[in-house]
C-alpha positions in Angstrom: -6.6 -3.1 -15.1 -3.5 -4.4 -16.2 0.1 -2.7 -15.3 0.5 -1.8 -18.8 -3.3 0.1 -18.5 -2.8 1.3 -14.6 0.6 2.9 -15.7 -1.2 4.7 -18.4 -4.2 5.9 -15.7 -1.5 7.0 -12.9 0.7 9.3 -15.4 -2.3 10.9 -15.9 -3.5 11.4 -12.4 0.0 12.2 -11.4 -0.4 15.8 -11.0 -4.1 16.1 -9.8 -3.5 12.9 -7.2 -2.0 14.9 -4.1 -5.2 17.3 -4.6 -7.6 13.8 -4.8 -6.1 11.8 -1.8 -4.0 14.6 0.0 -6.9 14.9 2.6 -6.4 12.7 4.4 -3.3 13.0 5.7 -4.2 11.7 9.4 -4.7 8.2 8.3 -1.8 7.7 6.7 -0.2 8.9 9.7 -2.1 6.8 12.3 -1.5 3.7 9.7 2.2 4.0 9.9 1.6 4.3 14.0 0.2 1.1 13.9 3.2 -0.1 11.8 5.6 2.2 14.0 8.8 1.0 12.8 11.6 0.4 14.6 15.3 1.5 14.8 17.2 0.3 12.2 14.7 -1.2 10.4 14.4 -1.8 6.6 11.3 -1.0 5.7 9.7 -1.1 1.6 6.8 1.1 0.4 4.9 -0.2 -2.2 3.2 1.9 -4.2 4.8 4.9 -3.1 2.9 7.5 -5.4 3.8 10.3 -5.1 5.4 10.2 -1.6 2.4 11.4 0.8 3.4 9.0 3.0 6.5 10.3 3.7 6.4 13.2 5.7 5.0 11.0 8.5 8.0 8.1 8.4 10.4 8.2 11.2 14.2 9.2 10.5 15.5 6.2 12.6 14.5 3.4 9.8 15.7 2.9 6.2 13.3 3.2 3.3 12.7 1.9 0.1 10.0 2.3 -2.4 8.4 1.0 -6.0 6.1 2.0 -7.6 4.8 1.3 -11.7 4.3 4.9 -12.7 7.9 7.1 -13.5 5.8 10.1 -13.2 4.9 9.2 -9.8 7.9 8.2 -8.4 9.2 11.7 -9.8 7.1 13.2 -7.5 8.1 11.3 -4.6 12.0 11.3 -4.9 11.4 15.1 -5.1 9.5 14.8 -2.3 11.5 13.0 -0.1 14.5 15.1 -1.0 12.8 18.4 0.2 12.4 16.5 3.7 15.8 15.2 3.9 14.5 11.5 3.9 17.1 9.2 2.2 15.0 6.9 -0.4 16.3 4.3 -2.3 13.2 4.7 -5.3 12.5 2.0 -8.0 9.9 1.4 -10.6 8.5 -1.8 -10.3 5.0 -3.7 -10.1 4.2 -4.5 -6.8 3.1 -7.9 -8.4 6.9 -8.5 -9.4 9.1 -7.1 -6.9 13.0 -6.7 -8.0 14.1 -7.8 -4.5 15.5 -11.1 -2.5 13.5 -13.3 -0.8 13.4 -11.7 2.9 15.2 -8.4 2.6 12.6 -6.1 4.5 11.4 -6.2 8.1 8.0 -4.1 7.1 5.8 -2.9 4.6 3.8 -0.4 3.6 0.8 -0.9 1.4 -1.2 2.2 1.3 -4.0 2.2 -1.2 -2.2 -0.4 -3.5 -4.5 -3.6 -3.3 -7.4 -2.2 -4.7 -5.8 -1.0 -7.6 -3.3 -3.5 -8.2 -4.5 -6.3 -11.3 -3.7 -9.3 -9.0 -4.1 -8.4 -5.1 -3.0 -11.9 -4.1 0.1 -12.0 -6.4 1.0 -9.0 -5.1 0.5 -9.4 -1.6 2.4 -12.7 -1.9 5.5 -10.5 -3.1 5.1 -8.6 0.0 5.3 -11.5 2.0 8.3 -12.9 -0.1 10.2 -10.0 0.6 9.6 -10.1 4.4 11.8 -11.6 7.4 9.9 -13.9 9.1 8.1 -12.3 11.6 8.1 -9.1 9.7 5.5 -6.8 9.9 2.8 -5.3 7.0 0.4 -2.5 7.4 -2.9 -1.9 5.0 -4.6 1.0 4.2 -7.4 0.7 1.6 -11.0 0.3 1.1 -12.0 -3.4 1.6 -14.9 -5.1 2.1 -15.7 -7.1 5.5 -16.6 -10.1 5.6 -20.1 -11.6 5.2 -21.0 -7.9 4.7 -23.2 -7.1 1.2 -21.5 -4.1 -0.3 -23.8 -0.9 -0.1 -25.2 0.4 -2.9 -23.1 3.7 -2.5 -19.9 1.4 -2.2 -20.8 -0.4 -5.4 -21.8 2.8 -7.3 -18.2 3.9 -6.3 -17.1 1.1 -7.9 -18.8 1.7 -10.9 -17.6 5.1 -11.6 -14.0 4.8 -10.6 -12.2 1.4 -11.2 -11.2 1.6 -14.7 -9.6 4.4 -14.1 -8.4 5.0 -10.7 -9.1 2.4 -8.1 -11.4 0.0 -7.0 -14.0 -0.2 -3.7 -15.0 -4.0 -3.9 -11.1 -5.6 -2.6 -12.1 -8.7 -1.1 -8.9 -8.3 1.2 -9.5 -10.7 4.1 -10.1 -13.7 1.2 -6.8 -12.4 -0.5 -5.2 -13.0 3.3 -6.6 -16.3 3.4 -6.0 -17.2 0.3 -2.0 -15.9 0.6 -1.2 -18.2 3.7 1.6 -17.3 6.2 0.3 -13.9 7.2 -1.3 -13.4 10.5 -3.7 -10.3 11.4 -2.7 -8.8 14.3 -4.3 -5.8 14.3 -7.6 -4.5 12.1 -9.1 -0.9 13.1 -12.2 1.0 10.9 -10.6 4.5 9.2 -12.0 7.0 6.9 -15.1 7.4 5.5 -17.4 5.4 8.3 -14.9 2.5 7.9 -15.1 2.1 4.0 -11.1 2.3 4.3 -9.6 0.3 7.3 -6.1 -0.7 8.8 -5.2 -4.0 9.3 -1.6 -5.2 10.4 -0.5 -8.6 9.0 2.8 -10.6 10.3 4.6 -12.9 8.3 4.8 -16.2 10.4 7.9 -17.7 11.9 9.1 -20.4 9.5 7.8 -19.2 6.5 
């Protein structure tokens, strides 16, 4: 989809989307372990819906968030306000990020890939906006390598990614194909591994 058409699909999801994704809260939560960021730390959210991720952030970093949809982001400055979580919010692609080169220390990427029109232009925003040797965690369904996508995955597929989000993300090509980010950590999570985490660092000189 393009922004113009994914905009269009999310305002319409907006108010059914915590009753679709809300489930599963305790991934979210053991993705942003893995991230666990750190005093101090400026930390963006890309993608930030409508804020399920942020009843699980610690108080003792900074966050900001984008994300494409108004009605979303509505959703989640309300959010974050009934938890008393300060949130700079801005609507912006994740493909075209309105931030200086090496701003954030981590990211947040929580179900954005698979929807997003260009994965690797987006995750090469990401790692514009990092420090080097900042840190990005991944939550989404992805494909592993050398793996021929089940019929149930590709039937998924099918049925949801003109309109919601997509279940063939070839992320570990997109990594490769990106440069300058590291995997340092890569676990299975919901649905018998369909979705995973995976920790990326920027490298050192980049």
């Amino acid at each position: 989809m393009s922004d113009r058409s994914l905009r269009a699909a999310y305002a319409f999801w907006a108010p059914l989307y915590d009753a679709i994704v809300g489930g599963v809260g305790h991934a979210r939560r053991r993705s942003l372990e893995v991230l666990a960021p750190r005093a101090g730390e400026r930390v963006l959210i890309v993608g930030v819906g409508t804020g399920l991720d942020l009843p699980h952030l610690p108080r003792h970093a900074a966050y900001e968030a984008v994300d494409l949809t108004p009605a979303m982001l509505r959703r989640a400055e309300r959010r974050a306000a009934r938890l008393g979580l300060p949130l700079v919010a801005l609507e912006a692609s994740a493909s075209a990020l309105p931030f200086e080169d090496a701003r954030f220390d981590a990211a947040i990427l929580h179900l954005v890939l698979a929807v997003a029109p260009d994965a690797l232009a987006a995750l090469g925003e990401v790692q514009r906006v990092l420090k080097p040797g900042g840190r990005v965690v991944v939550w989404d369904k992805m494909r592993r390598p050398g793996r021929h996508p089940s019929l149930f995955r590709r039937a998924a597929h099918a049925l949801t990614h003109r309109h919601l989000t997509g279940f063939m993300l070839d992320f570990y090509g997109t990594v490769a194909a990106a440069g300058g980010l590291r995997i340092t950590h890569d676990e299975p999570s919901v649905f018998g591994g369909m979705w995973r985490i995976v920790l990326l660092e920027k490298e050192r000189g980049r």
